[in-house]
N, C-alpha and C positions, 0 to 999 in steps of 0.2 A: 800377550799372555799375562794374566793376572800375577801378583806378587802372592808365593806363597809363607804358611807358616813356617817357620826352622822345621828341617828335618827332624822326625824321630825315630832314632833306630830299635828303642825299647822304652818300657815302662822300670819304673824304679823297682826293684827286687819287693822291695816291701808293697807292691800291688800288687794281686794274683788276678790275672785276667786267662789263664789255661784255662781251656776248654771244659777242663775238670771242676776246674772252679767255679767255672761260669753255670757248669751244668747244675751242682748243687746248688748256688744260690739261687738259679729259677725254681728247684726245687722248694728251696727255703722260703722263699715269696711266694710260691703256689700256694704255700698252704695257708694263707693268710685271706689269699682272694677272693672265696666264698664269704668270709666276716666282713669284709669292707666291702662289697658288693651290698650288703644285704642293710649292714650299717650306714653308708653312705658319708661315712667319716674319713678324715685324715689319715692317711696309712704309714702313723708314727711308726709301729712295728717296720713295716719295711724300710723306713731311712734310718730305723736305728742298725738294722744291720749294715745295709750300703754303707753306714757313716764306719763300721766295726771293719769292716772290708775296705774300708780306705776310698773307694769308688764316689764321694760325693767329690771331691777334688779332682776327679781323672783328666780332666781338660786344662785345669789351671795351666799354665804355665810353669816350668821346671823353675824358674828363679824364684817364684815363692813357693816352692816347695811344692808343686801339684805333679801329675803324671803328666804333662802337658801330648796327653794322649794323641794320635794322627787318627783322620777322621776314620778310617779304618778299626782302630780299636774301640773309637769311641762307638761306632754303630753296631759291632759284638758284643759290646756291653750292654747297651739301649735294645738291642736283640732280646739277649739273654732275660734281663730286666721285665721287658715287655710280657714275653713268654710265660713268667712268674703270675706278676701283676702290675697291667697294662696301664693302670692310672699313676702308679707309682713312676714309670717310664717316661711319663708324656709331663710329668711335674720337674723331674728331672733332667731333663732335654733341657728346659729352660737355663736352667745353671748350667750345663752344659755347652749351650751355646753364648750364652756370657762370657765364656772365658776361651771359649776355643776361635772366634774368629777374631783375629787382630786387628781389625778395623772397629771394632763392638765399641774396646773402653780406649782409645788413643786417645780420646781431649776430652778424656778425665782427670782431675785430681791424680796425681801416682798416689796420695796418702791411703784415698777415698777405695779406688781399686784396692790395693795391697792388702785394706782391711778384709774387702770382699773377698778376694784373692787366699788371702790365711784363715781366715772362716772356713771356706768351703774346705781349705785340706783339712782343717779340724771335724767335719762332718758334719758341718753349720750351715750358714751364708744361704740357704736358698734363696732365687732370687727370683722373679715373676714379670714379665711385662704385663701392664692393664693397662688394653689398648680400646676394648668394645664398649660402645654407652649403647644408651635406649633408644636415642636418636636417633644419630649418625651410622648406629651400628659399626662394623669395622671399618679402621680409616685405611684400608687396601683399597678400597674403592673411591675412596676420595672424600674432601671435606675436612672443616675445622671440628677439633674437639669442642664439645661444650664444657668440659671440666676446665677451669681456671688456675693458674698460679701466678696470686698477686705477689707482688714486691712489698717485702713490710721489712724493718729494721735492723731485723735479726736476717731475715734470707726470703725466705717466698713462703706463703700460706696457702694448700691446694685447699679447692672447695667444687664437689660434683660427683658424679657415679661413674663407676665402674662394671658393666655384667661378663658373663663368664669367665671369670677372674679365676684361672686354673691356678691349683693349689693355695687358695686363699686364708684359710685358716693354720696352714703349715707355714707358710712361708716365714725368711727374715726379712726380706726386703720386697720393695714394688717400685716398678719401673713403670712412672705411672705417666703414660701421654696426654699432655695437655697444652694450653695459649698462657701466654703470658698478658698482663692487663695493660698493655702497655698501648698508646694512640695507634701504633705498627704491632699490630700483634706477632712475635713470634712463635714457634710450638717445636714441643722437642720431648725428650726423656728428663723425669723428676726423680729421683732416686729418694725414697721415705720409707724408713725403719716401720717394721710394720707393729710395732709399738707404740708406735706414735700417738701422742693425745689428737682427738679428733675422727678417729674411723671408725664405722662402726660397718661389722659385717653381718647381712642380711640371708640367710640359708636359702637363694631362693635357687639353687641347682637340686632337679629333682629332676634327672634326664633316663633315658631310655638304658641308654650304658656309660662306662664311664663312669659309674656313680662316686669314684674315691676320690675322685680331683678335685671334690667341692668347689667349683668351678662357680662361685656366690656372687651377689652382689656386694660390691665393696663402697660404702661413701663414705667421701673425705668431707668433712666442715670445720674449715679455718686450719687445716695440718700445717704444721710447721715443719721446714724441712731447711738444714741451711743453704745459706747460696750457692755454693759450689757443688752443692747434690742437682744443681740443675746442669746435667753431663752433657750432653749434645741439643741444643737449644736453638734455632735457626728459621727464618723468614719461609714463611712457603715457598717461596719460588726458588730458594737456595735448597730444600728436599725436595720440589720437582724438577730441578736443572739436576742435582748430582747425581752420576750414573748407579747403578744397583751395584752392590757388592756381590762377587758371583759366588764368594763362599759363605755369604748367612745364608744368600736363598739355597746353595745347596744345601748347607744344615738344615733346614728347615724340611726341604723336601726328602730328602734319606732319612732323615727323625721318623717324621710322619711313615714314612715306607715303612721303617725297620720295624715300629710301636706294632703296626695293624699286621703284617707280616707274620710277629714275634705271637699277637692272637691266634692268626691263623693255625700256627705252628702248634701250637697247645692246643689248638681243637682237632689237629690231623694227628697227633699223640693219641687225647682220648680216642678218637673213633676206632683207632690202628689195634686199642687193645679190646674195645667192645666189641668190634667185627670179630676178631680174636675169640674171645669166650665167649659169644651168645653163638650156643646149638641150638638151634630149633629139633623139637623131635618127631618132626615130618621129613628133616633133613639130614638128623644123623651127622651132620658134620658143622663146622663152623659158619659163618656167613662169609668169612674171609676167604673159604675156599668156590663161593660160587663165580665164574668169569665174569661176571656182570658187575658184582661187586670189587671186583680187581679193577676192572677196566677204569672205573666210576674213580678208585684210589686213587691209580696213576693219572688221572687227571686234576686231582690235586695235589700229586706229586711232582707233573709239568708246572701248575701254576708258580707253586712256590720255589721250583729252579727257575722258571724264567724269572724271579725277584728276588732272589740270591745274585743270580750273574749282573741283573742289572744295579742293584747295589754297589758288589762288588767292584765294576769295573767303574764306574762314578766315584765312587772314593778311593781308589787307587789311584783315578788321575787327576784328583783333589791334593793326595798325597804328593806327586809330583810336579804340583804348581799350577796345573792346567787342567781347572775343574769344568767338566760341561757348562754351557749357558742358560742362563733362566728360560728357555724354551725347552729346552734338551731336561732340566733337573726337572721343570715341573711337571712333567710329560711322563717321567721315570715315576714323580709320587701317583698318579692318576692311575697309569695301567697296575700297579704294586698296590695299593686300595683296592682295587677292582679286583685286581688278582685273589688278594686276601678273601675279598666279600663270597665271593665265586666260589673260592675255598670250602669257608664254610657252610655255606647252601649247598653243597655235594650233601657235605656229612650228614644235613636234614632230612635231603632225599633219602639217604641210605636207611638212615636209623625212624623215619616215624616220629609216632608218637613219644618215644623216648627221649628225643634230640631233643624237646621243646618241654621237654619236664624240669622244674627246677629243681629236682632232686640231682641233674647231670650237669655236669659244666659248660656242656655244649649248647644249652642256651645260653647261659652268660656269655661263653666266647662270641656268639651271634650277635648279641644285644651290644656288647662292646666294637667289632668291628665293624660296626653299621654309623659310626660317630666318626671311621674316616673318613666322610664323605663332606662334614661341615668343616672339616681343617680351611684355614686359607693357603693360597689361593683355590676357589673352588673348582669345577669339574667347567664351568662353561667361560671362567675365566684362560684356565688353563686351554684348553682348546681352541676357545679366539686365538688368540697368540699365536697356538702352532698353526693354526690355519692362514693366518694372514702371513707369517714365517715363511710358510711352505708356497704358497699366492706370488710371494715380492710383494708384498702390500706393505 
């Protein structure tokens, strides 16, 4: 049985995570999601209220002052969130899981942490892994980084690119994977203030959905970062002997669910009230009243309870120490993507030519839940896995 986080039997009074609450701030970010869809900027409005609502610190840990939220609240919030506006969600996950799995910052600095740590309860600290280059592409599938961090006098100087660098132009910090120059290279996490002299970020995210993550090219030349911002730093073969942590991959995989899920959900809203008011007057009545269009609903009314329950019950026994295994959680993100995608493609069916107007939301929400599909790990990694799982292989 994996070692879990401290129990938590509630959030601090001064968070409002009620239902009530949650529902207006989806509210509250919705209305922003058409501008930054369209903009394709940083969605400052929506972290300044997250930060006014207390929510950018929800995962910290209770001893510097965060909600050190259980994974359960934290996925009704990333829900909720999503639901709003989905890039805002997927930016914040990040920080998120920074601070919620307790193996993340253990042989860090405690100063280095505590900073991070009291930032995010102030409504600050966002925090970014840049893992993808041009080359290597993602190192989930294996291989050395090409970005560099050399040894120089002060601490290390990174020098190399970064692409789809979600949340780039927001962020305060980058957790930025790289080798070190040394005869044994080693490679690990760089932790660099994203102020830093030396980076300069390149607008080249210009995706189908998703557009608010600014998700750019990030390069470093010559950054300075001190030494001890090099947080987990280690020989390959010391990150390919030590075992997976079972609760970052479950964050990661419930993250991902709850984002595209929390789209779907916002597009099963609109359709719920355009079925609702469009009478045709050959028909005299709603669309919502013809069976076919019911039947068509309640098929995305199944999808999205089978990815509630299966949510649910994954972080409940996250909650209680004993989180599924990376077969089991990445298997839960794949059918819940799917689930969502499937979702939405009803709604198109139903509505036409409407669905696909950018006057409706309903293409946006399309455009955006079609980007769960390049999350990692992807659709034929995850499925090896369970097929050989399932084999004895």
């Amino acid at each position: 049985m994996a070692t879990s986080p401290a129990p938590i039997a509630s959030l601090p009074q001064s968070v409002d995570v009620s239902t009530q609450a949650l529902d207006r701030i989806t509210r509250q970010l919705a209305a922003h999601a058409e501008e930054y869809d369209r903009s394709a900027e940083f969605p400052r409005a929506c972290f300044d209220l997250l930060a006014q609502e207390g929510l950018v610190g929800l995962t910290v840990p209770r001893e510097y002052g965060g909600g050190g939220a259980s994974f359960s609240e934290a996925m009704r919030v990333l829900g909720a969130v999503a639901k709003g506006e989905p890039s805002t969600a997927l930016i914040l996950f990040m920080t998120y899981h920074y601070h919620a799995t307790p193996t993340r910052a253990r042989n860090w600095p405690a100063g280095l942490y505590e900073q991070l740590a009291r930032d995010a309860v102030a409504g600050r600290g966002l925090i970014g892994g840049l893992r993808v280059e041009p080359e290597l592409g993602t190192p989930v599938r294996g291989g050395l980084p090409a970005t560099v961090a050399r040894r120089t006098a002060d601490g290390w100087a990174l020098t190399g690119t970064k692409i789809y660098s979600t949340g780039s132009t927001g962020l305060d910090w980058f957790s930025v994977w790289a080798k070190t120059d040394e005869d044994s290279p080693r490679v690990g996490n760089f932790l660099v203030r994203a102020d830093a002299p030396g980076i300069d970020i390149e607008p080249a995210w210009d995706h189908l959905g998703m557009r608010a993550t600014v998700s750019h090219a990030v390069h470093f030349a010559g950054t300075p970062t001190p030494f001890d911002h090099g947080v987990d730093v280690r020989r390959p073969e010391e990150w390919a002997a030590a075992p997976p942590d079972p609760f970052q991959m479950l964050w990661n995989a419930l993250s991902i669910s709850v984002i595209y899920d929390g789209v779907a959900r916002a597009a099963r809203d609109w359709l719920r009230a355009y079925l609702n008011d469009r009478v045709p007057t050959n028909l005299g009545a709603s669309l919502a009243t013809l069976p076919r269009v019911q039947e068509k609903f309640g098929e995305i009314e199944a999808l999205l309870q089978v990815n509630r329950t299966l949510v649910r019950d994954a972080a409940a026994r996250a909650n209680a120490g004993d989180p599924p295994g990376a077969v089991e959680a990445n298997a839960i993100k794949y059918v819940a993507t799917a689930n969502a995608i499937r979702a939405v493609e009803i709604g198109l069916e139903l509505t036409g030519n409407p669905g696909i107007s950018r006057k409706n939301p309903l293409e946006r929400h399309y455009r955006d839940v079609l980007c769960s599909r390049i999350h990692s790990p992807q659709t034929d990694t995850i499925l090896v896995a369970a097929g050989r799982a399932a084999l004895g292989n």
